[in-house]
N, CA, C and O atoms as CSV, one atom per row, in Angstrom:
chain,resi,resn,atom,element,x,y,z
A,1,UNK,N,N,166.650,77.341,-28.872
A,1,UNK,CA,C,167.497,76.401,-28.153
A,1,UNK,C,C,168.958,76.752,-28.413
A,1,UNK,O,O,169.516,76.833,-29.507
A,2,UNK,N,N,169.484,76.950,-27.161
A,2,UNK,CA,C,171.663,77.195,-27.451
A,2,UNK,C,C,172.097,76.072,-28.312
A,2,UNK,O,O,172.559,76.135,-29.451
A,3,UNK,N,N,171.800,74.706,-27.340
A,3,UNK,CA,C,172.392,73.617,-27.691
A,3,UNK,C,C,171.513,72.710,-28.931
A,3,UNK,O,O,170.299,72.691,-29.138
A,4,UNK,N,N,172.456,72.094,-29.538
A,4,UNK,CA,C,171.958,71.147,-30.321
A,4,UNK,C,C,172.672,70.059,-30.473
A,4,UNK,O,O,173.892,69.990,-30.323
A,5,UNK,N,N,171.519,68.671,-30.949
A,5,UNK,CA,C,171.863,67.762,-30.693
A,5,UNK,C,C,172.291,67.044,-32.438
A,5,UNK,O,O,171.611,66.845,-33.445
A,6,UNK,N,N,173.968,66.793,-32.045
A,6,UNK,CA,C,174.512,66.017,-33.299
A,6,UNK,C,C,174.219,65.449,-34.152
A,6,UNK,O,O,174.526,65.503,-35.343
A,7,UNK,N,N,173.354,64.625,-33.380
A,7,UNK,CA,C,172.549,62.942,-33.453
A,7,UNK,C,C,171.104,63.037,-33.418
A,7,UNK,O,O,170.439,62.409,-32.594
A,8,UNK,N,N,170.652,63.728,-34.202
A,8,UNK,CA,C,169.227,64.001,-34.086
A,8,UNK,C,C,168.219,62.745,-33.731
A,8,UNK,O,O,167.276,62.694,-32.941
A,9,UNK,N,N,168.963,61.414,-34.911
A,9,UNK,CA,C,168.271,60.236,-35.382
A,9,UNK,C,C,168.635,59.475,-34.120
A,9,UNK,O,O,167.926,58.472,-34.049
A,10,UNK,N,N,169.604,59.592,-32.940
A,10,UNK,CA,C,169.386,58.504,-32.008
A,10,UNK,C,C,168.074,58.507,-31.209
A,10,UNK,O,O,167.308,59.440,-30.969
A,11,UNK,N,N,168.023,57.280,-30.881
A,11,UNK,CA,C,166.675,56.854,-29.818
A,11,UNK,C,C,166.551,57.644,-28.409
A,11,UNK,O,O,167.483,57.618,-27.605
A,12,UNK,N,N,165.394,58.322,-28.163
A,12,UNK,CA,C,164.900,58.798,-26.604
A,12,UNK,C,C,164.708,57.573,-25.630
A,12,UNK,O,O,164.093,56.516,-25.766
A,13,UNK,N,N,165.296,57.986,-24.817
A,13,UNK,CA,C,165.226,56.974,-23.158
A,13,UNK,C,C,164.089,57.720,-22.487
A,13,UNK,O,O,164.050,58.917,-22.771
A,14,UNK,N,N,163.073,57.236,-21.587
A,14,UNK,CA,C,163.160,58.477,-20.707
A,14,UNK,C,C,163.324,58.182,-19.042
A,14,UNK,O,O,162.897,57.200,-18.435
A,15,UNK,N,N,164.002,59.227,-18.547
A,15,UNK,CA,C,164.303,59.510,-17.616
A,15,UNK,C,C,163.589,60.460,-16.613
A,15,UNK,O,O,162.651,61.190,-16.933
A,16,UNK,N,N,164.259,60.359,-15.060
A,16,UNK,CA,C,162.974,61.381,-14.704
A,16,UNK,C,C,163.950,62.540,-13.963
A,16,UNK,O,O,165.167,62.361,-14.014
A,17,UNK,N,N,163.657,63.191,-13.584
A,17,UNK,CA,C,164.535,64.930,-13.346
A,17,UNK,C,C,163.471,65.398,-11.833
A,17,UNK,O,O,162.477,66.070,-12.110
A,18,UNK,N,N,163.587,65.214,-11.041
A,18,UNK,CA,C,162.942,65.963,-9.838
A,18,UNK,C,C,161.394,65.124,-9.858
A,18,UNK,O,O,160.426,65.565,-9.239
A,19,UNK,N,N,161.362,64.256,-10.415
A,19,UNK,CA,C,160.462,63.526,-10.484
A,19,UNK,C,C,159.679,63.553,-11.437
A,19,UNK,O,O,158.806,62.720,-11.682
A,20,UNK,N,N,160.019,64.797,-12.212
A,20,UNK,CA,C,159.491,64.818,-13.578
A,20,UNK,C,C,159.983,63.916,-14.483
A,20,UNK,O,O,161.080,63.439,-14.191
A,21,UNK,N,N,159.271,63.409,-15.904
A,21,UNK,CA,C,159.708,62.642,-16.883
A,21,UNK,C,C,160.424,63.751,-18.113
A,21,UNK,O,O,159.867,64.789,-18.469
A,22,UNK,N,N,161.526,63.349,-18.551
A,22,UNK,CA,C,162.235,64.050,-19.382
A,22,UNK,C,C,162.769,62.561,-20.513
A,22,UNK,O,O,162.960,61.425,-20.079
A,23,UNK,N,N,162.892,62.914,-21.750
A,23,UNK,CA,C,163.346,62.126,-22.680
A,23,UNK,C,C,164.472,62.764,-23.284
A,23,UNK,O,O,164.459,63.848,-23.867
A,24,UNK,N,N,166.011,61.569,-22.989
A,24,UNK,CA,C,167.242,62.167,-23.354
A,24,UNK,C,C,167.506,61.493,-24.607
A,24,UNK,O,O,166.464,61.069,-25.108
A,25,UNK,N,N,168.429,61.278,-25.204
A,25,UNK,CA,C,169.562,60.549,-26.437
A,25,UNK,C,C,170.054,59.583,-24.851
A,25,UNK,O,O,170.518,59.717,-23.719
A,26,UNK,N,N,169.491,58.514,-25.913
A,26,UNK,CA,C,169.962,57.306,-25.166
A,26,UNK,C,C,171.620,56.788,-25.493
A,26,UNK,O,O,171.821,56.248,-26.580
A,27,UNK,N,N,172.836,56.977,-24.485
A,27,UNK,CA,C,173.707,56.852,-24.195
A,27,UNK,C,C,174.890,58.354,-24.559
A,27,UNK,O,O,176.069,58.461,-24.896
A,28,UNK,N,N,173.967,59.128,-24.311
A,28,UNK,CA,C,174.617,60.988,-24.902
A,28,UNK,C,C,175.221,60.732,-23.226
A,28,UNK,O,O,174.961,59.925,-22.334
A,29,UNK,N,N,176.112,61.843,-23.376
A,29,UNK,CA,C,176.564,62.619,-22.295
A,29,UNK,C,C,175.263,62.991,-21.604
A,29,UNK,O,O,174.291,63.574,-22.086
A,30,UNK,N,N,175.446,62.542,-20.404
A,30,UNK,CA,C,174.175,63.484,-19.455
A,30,UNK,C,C,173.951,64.845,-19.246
A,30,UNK,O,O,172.792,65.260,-19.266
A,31,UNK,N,N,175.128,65.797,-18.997
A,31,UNK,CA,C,175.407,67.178,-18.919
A,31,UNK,C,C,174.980,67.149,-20.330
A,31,UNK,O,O,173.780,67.350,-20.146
A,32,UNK,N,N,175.100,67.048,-21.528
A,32,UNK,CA,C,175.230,67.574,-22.306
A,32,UNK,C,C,173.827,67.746,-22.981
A,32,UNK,O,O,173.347,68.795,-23.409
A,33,UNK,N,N,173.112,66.132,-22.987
A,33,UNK,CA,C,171.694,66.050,-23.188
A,33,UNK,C,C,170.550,67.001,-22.122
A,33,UNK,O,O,169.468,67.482,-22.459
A,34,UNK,N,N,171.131,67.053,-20.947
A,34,UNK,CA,C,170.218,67.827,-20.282
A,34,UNK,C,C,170.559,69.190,-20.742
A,34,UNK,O,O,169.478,69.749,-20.925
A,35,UNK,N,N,171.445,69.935,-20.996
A,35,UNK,CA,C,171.413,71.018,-21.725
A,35,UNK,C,C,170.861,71.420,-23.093
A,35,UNK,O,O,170.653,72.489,-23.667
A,36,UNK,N,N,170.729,70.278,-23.346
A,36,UNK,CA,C,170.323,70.139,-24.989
A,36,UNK,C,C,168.517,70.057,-24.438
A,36,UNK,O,O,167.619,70.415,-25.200
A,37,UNK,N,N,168.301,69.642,-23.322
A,37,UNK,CA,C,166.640,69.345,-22.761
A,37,UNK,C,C,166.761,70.935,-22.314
A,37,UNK,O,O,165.832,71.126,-21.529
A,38,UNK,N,N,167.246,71.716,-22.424
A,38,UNK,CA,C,167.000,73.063,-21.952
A,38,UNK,C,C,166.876,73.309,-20.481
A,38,UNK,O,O,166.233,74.154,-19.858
A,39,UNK,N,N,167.783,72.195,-20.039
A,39,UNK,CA,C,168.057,72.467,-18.410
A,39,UNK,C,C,169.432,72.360,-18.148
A,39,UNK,O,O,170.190,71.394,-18.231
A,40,UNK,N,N,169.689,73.997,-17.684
A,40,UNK,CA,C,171.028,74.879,-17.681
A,40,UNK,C,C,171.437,74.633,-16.135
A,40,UNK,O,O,172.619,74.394,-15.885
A,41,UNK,N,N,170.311,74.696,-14.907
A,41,UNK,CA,C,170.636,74.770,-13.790
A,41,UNK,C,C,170.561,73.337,-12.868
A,41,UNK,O,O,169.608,72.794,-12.308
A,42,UNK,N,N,171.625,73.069,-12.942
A,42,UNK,CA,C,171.927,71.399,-12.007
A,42,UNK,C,C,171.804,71.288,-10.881
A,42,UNK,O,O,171.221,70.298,-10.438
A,43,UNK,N,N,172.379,72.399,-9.927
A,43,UNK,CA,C,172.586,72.551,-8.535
A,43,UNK,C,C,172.450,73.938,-7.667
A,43,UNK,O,O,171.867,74.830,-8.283
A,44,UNK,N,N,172.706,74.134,-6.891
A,44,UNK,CA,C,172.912,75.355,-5.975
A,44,UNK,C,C,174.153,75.855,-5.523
A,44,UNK,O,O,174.858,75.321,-6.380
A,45,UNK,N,N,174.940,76.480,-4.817
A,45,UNK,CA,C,175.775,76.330,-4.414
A,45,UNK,C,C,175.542,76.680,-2.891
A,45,UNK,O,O,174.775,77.589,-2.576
A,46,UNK,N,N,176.261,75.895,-1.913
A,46,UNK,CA,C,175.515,75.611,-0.695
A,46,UNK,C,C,175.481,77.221,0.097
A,46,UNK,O,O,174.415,77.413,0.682
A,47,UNK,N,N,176.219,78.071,0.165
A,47,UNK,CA,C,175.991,79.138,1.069
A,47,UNK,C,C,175.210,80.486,0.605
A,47,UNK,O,O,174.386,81.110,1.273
A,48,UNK,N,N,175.709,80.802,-0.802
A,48,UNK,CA,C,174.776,81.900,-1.131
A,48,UNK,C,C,173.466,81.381,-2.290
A,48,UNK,O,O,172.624,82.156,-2.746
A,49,UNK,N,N,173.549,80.016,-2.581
A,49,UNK,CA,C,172.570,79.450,-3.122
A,49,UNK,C,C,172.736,79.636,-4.981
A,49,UNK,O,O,172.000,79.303,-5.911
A,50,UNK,N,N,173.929,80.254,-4.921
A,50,UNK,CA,C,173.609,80.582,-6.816
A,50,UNK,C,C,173.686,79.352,-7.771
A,50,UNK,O,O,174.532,78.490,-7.534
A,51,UNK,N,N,172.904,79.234,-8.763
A,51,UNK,CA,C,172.704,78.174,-9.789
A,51,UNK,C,C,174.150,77.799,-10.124
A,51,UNK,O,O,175.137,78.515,-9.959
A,52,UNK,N,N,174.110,76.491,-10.647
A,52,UNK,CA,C,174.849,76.261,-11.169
A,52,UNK,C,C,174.978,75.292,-12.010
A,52,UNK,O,O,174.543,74.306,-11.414
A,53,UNK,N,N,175.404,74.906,-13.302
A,53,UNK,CA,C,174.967,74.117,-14.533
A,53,UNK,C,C,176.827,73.993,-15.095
A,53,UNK,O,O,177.802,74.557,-14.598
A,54,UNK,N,N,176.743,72.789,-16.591
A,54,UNK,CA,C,177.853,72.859,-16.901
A,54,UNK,C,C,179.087,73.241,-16.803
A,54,UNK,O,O,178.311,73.308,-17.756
A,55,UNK,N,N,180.385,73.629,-16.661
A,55,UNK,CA,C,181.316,74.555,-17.037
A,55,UNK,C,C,182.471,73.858,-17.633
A,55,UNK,O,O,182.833,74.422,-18.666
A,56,UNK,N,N,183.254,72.696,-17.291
A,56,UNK,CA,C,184.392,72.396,-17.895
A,56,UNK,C,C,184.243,71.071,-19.065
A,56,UNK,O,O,184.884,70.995,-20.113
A,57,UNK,N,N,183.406,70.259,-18.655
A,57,UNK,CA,C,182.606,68.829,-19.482
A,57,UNK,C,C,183.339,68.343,-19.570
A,57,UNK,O,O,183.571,68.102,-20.755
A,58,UNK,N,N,184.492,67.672,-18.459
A,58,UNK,CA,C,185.329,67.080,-18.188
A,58,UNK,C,C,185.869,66.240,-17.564
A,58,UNK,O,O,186.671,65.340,-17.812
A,59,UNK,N,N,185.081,66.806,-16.255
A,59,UNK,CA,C,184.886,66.345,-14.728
A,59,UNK,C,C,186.010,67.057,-14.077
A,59,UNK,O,O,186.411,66.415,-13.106
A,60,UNK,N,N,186.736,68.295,-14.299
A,60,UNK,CA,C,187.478,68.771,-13.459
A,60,UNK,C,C,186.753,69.897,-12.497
A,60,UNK,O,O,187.417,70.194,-11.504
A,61,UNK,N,N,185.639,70.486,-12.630
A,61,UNK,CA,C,184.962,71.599,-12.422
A,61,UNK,C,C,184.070,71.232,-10.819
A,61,UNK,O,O,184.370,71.858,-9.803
A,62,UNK,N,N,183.277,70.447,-10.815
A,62,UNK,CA,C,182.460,69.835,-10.331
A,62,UNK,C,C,181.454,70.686,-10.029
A,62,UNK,O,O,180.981,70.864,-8.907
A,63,UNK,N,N,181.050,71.336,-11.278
A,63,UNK,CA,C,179.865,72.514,-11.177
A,63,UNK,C,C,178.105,71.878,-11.858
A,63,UNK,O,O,176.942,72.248,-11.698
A,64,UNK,N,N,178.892,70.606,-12.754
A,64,UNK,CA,C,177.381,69.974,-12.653
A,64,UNK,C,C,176.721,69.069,-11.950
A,64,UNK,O,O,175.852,68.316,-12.389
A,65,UNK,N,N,177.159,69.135,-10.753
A,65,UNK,CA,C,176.785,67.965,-9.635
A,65,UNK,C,C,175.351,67.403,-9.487
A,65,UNK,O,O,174.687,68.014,-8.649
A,66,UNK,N,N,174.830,66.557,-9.998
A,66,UNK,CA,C,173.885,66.221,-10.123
A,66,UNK,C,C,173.500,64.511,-9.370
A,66,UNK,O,O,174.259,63.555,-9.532
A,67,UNK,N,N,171.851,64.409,-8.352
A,67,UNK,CA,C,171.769,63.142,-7.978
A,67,UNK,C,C,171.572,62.411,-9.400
A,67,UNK,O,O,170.884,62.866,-10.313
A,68,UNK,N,N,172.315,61.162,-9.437
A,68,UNK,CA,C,171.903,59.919,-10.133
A,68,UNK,C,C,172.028,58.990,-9.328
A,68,UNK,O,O,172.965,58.715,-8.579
A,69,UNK,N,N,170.462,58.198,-9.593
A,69,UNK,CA,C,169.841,57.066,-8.691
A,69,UNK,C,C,170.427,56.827,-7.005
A,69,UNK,O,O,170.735,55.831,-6.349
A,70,UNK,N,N,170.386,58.352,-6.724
A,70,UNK,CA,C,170.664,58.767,-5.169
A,70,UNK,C,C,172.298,59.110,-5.216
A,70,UNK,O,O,172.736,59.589,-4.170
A,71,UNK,N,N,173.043,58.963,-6.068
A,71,UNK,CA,C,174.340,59.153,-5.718
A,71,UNK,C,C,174.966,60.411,-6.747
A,71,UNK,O,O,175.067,60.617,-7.957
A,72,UNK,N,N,175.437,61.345,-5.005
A,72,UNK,CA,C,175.619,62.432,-6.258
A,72,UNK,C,C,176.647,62.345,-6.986
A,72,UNK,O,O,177.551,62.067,-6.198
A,73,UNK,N,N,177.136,62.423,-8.172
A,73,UNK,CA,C,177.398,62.387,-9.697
A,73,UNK,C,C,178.137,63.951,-10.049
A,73,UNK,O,O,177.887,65.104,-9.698
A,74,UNK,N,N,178.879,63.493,-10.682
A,74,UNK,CA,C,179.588,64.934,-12.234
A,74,UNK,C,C,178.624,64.224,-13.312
A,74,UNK,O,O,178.774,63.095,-13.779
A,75,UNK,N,N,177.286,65.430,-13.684
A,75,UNK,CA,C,176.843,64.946,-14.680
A,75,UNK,C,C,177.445,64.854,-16.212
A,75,UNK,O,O,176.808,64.305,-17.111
A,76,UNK,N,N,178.564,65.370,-16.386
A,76,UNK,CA,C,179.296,65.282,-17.659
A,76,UNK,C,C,180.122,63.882,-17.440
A,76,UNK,O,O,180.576,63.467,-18.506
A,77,UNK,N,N,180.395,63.128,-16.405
A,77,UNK,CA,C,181.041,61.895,-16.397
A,77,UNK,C,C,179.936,60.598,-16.098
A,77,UNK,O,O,180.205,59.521,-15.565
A,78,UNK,N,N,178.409,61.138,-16.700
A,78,UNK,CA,C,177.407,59.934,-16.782
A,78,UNK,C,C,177.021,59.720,-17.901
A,78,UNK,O,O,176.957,60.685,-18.663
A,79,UNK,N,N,176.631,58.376,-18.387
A,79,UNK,CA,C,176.035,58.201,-19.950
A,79,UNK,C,C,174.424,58.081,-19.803
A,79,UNK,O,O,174.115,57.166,-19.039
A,80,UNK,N,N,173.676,58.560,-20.176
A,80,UNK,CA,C,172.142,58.267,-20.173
A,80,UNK,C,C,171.989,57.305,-20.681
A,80,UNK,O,O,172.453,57.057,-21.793
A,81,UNK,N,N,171.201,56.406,-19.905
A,81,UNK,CA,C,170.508,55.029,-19.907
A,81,UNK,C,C,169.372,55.364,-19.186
A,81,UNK,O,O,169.227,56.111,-18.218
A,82,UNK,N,N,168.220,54.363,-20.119
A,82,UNK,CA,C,166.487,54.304,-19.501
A,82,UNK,C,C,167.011,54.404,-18.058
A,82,UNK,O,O,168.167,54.245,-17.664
A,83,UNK,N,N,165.785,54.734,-17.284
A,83,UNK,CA,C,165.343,54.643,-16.271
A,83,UNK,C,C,165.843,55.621,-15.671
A,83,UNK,O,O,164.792,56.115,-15.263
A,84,UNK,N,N,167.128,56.710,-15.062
A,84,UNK,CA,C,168.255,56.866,-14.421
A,84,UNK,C,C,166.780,57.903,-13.493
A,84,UNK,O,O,165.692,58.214,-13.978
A,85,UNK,N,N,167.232,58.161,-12.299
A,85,UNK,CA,C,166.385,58.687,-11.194
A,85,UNK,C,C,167.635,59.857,-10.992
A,85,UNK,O,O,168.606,59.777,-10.240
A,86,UNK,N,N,167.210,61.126,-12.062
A,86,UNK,CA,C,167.934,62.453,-11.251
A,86,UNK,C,C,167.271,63.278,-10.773
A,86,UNK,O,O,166.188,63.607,-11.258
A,87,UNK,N,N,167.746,63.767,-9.774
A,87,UNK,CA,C,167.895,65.133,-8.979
A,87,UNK,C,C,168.300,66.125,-8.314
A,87,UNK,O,O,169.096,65.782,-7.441
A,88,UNK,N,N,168.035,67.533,-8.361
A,88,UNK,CA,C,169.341,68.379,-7.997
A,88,UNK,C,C,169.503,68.090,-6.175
A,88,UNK,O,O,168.735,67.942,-5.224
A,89,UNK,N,N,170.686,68.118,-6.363
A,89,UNK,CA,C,171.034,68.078,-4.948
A,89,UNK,C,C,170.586,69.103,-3.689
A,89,UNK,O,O,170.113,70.150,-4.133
A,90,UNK,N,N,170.617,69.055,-2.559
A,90,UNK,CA,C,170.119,69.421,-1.629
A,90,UNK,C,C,170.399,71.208,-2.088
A,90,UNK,O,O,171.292,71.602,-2.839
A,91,UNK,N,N,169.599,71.871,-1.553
A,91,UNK,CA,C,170.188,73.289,-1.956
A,91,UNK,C,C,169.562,73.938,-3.674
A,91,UNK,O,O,169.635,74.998,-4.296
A,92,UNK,N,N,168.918,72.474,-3.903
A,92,UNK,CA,C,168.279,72.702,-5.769
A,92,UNK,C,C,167.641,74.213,-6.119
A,92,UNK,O,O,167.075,74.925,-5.288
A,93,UNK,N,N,167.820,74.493,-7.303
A,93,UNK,CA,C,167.500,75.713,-7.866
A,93,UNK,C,C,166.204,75.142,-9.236
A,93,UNK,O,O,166.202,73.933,-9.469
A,94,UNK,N,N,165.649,75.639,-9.681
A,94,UNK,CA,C,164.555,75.090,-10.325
A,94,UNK,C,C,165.311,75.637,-12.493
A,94,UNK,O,O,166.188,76.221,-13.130
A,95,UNK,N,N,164.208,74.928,-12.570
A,95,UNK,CA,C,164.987,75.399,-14.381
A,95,UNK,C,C,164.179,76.775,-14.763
A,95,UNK,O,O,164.409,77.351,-15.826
């Protein structure tokens, strides 16, 4: 694993990812926990299709564009909470 998580001892939420169930750090950075879940690729990019995951964790980049609960999102400017319904946006690339 690249990433690791600070907070080993906080509590798992789980959440679901393309309809799959995934368990994050309940109230982590979203970009950051899903990288830490070993999912690098968030989106597509719409014309030549190349992946695209993290880059600035800021929200200036807008390279982790990710659906949350239908609305697409900068996943580095979401906090994980139970339930959240993500998925990569139209154009999705797989992990």
């Amino acid at each position: 694993m690249r990433f690791h998580d600070l907070d080993p001892d906080r509590p798992l939420v789980p959440v679901t990812l393309d309809g799959q169930p995934v368990d994050l750090p309940d109230g982590a950075n979203l970009a950051a926990a899903l990288l830490g879940a070993g999912i690098d690729r968030f989106r597509a990019t719409p014309v030549l299709g190349a992946p695209r995951g993290p880059f600035c964790m800021m929200g200036a980049c807008f390279d982790c564009l990710i659906e949350v609960d239908g609305v697409t999102r900068q996943a580095c400017m979401v906090q994980v909470q139970a339930g959240l319904v993500l998925s990569r946006p139209a154009g999705q690339v797989g992990t």
